[in-house]
VOBA-1610 file (N, C-alpha, C; in pm, whole numbers, padded with zeros to 5 digits, always signed):
BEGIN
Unk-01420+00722+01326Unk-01543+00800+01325Unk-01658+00716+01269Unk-01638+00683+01136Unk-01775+00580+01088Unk-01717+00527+00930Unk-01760+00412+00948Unk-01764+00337+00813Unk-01824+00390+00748Unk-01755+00400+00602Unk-01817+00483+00447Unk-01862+00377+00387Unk-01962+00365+00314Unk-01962+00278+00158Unk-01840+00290+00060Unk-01773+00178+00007Unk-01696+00172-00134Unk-01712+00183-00241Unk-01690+00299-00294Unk-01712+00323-00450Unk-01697+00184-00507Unk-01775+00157-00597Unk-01721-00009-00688Unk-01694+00029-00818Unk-01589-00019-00905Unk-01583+00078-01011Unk-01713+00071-01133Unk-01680+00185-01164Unk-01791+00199-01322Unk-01826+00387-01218Unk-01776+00408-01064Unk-01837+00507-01036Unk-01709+00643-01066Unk-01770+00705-01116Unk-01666+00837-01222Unk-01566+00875-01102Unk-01585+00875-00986Unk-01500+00970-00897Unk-01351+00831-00872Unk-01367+00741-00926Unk-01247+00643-00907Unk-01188+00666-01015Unk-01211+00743-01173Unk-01137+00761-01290Unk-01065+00931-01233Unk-01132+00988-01179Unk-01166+01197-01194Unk-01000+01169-01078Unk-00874+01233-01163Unk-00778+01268-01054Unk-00875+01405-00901Unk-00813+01332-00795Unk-00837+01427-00702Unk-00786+01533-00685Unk-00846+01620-00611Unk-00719+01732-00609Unk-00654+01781-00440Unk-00587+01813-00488Unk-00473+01861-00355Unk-00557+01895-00236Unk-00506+01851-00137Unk-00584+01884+00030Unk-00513+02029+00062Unk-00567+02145+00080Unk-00511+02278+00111Unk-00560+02300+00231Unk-00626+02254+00333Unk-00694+02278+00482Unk-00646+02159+00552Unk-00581+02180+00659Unk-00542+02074+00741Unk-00636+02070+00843Unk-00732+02037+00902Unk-00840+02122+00950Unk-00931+01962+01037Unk-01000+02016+01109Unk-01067+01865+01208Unk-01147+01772+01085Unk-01189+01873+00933Unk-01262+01776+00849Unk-01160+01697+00804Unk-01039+01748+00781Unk-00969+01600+00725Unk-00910+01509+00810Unk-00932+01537+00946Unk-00897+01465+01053Unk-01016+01369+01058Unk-01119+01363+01025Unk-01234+01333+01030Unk-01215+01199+00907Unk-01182+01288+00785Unk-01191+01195+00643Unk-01087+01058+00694Unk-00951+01088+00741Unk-00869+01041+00792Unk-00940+00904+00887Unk-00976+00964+00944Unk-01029+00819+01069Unk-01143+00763+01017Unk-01286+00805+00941Unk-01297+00735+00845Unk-01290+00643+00732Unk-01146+00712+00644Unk-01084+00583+00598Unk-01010+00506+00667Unk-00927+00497+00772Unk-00886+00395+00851Unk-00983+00359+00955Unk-01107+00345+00961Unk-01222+00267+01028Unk-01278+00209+00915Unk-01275+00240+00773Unk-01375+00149+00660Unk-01251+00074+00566Unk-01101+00139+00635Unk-01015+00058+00531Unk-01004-00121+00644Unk-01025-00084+00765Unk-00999-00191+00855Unk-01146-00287+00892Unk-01233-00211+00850Unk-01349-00320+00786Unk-01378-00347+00747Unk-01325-00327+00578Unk-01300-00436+00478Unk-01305-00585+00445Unk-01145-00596+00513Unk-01028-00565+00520Unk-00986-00536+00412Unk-00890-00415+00437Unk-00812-00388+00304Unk-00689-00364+00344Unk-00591-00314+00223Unk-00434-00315+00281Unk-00401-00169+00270Unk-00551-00113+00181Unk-00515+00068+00167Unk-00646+00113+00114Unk-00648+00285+00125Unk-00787+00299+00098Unk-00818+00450+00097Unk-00810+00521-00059Unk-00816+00626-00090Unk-00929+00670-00076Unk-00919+00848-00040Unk-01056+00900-00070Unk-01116+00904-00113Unk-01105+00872-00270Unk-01233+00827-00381Unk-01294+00755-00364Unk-01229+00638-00326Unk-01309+00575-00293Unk-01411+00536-00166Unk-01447+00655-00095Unk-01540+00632-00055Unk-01610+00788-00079Unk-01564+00827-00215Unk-01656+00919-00274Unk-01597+01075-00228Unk-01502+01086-00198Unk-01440+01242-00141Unk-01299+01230-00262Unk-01322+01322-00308Unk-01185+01390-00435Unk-01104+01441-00354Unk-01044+01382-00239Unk-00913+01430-00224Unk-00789+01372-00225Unk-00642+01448-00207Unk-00532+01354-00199Unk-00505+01256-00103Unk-00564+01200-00051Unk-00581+01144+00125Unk-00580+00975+00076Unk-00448+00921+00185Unk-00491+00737+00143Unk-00448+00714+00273Unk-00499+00636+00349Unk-00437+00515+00429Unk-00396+00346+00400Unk-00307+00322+00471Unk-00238+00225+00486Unk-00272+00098+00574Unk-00255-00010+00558Unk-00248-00110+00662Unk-00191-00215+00619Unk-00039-00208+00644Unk+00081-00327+00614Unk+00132-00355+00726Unk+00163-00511+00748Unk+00233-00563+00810Unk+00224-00483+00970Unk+00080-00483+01001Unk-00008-00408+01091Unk+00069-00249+01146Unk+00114-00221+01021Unk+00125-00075+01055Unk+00010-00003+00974Unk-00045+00107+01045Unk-00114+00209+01010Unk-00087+00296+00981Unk-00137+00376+00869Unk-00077+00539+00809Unk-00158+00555+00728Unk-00155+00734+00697Unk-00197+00792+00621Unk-00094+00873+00569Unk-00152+00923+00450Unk-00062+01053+00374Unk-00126+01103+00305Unk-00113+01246+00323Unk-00192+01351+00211Unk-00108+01436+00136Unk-00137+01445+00035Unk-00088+01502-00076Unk+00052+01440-00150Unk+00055+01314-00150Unk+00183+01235-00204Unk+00269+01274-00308Unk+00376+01254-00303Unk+00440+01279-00402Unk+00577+01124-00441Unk+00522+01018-00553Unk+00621+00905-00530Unk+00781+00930-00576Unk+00812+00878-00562Unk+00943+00826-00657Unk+00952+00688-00653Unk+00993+00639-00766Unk+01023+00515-00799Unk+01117+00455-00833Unk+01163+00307-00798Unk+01304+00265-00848Unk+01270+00179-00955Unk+01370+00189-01025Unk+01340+00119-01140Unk+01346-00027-01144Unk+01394-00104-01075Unk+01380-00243-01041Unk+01201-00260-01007Unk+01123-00365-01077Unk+01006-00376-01086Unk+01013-00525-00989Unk+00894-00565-00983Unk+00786-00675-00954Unk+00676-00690-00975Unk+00669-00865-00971Unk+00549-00846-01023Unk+00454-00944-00833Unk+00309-00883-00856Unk+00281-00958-00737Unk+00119-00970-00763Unk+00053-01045-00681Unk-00095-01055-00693Unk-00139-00896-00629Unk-00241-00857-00679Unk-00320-00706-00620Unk-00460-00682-00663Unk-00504-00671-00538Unk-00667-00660-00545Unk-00689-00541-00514Unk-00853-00518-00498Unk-00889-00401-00483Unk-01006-00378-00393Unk-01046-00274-00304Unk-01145-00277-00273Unk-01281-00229-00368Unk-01247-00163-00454Unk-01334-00109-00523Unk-01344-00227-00660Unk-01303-00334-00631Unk-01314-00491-00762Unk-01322-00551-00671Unk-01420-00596-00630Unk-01476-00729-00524Unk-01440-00847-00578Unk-01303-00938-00459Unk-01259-01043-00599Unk-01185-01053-00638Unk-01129-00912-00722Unk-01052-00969-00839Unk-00919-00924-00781Unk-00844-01026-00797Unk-00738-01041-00830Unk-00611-01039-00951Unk-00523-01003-00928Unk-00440-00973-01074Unk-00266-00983-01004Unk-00173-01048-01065Unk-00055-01000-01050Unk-00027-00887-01135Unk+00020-00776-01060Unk-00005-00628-01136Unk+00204-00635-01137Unk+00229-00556-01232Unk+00392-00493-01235Unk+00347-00397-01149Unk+00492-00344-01065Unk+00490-00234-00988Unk+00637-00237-00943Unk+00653-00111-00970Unk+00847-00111-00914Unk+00853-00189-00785Unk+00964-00215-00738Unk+00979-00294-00613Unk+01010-00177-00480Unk+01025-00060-00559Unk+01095+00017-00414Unk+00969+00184-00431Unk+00947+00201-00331Unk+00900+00331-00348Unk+00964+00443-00206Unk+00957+00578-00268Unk+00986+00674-00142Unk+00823+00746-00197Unk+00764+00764-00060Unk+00673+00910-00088Unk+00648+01000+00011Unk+00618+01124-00049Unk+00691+01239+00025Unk+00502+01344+00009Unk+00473+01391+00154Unk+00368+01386+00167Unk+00334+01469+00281Unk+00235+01467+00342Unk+00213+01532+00474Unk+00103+01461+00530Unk+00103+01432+00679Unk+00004+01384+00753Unk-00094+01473+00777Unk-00207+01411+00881Unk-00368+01518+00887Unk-00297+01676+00945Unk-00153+01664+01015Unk-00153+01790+01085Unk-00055+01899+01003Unk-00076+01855+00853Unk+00033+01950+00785Unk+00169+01925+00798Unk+00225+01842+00843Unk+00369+01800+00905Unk+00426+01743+00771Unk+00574+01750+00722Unk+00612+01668+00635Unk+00611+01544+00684Unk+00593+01455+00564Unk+00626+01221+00629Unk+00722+01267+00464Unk+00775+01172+00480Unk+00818+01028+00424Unk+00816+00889+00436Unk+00732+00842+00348Unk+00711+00711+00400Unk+00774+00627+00277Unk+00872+00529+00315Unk+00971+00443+00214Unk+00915+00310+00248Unk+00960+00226+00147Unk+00874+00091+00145Unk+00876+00003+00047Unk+00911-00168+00044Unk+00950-00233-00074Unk+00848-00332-00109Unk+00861-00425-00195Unk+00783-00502-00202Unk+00616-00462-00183Unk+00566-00574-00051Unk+00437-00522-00065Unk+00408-00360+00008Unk+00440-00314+00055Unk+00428-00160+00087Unk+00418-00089+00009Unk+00594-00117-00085Unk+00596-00001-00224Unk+00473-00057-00297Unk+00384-00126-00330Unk+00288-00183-00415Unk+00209-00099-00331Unk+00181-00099-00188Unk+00067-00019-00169Unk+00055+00130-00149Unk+00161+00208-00162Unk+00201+00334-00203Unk+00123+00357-00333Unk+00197+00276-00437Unk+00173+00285-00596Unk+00058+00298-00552Unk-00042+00162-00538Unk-00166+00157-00580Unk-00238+00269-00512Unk-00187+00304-00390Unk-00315+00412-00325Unk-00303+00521-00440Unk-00182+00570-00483Unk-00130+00684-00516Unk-00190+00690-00667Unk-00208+00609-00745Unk-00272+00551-00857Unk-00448+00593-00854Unk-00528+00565-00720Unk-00632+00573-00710Unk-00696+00757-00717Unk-00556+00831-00654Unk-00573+00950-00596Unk-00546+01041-00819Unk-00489+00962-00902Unk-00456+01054-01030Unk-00547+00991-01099Unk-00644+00881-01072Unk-00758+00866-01144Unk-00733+00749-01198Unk-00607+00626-01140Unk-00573+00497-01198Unk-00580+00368-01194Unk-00666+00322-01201Unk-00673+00182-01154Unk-00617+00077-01155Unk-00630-00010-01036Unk-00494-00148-01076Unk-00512-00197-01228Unk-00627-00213-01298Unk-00679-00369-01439Unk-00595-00258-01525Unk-00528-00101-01505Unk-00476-00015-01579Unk-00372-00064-01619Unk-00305-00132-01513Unk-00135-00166-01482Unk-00096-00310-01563Unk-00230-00332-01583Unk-00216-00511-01607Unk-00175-00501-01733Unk-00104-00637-01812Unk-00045-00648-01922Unk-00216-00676-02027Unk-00188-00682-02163Unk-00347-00626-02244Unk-00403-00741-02184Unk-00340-00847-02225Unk-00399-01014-02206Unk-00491-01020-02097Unk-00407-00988-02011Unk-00468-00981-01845Unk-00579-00911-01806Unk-00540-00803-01858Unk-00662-00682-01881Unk-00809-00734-01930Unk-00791-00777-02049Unk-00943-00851-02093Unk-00988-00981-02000Unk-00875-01019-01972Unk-00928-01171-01849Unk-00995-01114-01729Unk-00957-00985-01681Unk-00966-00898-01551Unk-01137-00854-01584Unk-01128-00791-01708Unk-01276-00710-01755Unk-01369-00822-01764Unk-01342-00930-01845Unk-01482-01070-01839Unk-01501-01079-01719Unk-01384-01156-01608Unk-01422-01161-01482Unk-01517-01052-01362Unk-01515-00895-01431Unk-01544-00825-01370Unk-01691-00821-01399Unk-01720-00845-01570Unk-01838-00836-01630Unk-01913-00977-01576Unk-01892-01039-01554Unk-01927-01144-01538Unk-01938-01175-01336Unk-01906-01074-01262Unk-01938-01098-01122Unk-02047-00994-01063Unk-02092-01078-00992Unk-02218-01024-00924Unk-02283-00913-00868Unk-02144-00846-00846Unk-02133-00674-00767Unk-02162-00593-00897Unk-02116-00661-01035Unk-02123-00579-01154Unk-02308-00617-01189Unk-02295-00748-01211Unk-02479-00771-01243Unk-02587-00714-01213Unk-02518-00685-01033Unk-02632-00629-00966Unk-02659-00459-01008Unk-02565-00380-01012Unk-02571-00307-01112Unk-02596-00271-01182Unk-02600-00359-01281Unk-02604-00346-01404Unk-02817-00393-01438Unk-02845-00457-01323Unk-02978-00496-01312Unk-03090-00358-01253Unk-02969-00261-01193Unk-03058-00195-01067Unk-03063-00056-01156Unk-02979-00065-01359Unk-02989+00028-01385Unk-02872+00154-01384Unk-02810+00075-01280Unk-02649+00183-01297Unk-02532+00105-01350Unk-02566+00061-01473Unk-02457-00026-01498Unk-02297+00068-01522Unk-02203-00005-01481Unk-02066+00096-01498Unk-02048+00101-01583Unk-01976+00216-01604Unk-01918+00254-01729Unk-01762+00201-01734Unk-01748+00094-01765Unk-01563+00073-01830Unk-01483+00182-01901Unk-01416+00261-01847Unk-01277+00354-01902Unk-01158+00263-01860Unk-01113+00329-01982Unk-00957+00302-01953Unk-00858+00393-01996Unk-00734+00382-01949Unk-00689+00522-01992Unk-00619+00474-02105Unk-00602+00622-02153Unk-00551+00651-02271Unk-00365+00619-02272Unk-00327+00633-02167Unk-00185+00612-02163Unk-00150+00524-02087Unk-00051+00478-02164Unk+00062+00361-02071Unk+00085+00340-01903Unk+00006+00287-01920Unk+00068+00319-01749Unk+00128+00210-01653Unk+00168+00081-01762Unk+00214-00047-01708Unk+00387-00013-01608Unk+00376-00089-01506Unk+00456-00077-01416Unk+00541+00044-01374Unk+00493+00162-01348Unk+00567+00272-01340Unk+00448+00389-01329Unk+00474+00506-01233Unk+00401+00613-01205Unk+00367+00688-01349Unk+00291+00810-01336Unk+00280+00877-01462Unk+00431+00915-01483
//
């Protein structure tokens, strides 16, 4: 349908958990092809509704040139972790090897109300997590070990998408959460 703008963080609706999609309806068919027209002109590997400014449960996918969406997720996780590089669209840049279990199942529904399951290891299960992360209000620099975390925040404070920002008057606001949230769902 049409390319959205990317929330960049410091913008509140990338911290604010979304809430549940209850209308299966042509608008979220709409939100749907949206984010897979602005997640594929990026490029990105996934790309929640917050971030392009809509509070809902809604993410798409683009691994190993498969395409998907899922609304209203629900993960499970295996307890065998990894660790891997993970960027963001909403951190222009930055890069981080984030922890993230190695295996994920998530259990969900597509635009037409239908149950999915969508299972997935390595980089997939990473992009499950991370969409699924974006949709409860979590960000990847969340996941990172402390060390990393402050290397992640200079680098962030210190790049140009933040300056400009921060010049034009909307400088972000840095949160972080209050709870643990290294390698593993809430």
């Amino acid at each position: 349908m049409a390319i959205q703008e990317i929330r960049l963080f410091g913008d509140p609706v990338l911290v604010t958990p979304a809430s549940p999609v209850v209308d299966f309806d042509k608008e979220l068919r709409n939100l749907v092809s949206d984010l897979i027209d602005t997640m594929l002109d990026a490029p990105g590997a996934g790309l929640a509704a917050p971030q392009i400014g809509v509070p809902l449960r809604v993410f798409t996918w683009c691994v190993d040139e498969e395409i998907g969406h899922l609304v209203n997720p629900q993960l499970t996780l295996s307890d065998e972790l990894q660790d891997g590089e993970e960027g963001c669209l909403s951190f222009p840049e930055i890069r981080y090897d984030t922890p993230r279990a190695m295996r994920a199942v998530a259990r969900g529904f597509n635009m037409h109300g239908e149950p999915i399951t969508v299972e997935g290891s390595e980089f997939m299960a990473r992009a499950l997590q991370h969409e699924t992360d974006h949709l409860d209000g979590i960000l990847f620099i969340e996941r990172l070990p402390k060390d990393f975390r402050k290397l992640a925040m200079k680098e962030i404070r210190d790049s140009e998408w933040f300056m400009s920002a921060s010049e034009s008057g909307s400088t972000p606001i840095i949160k972080v959460s209050p709870h643990q949230t290294f390698g593993k769902g809430r």
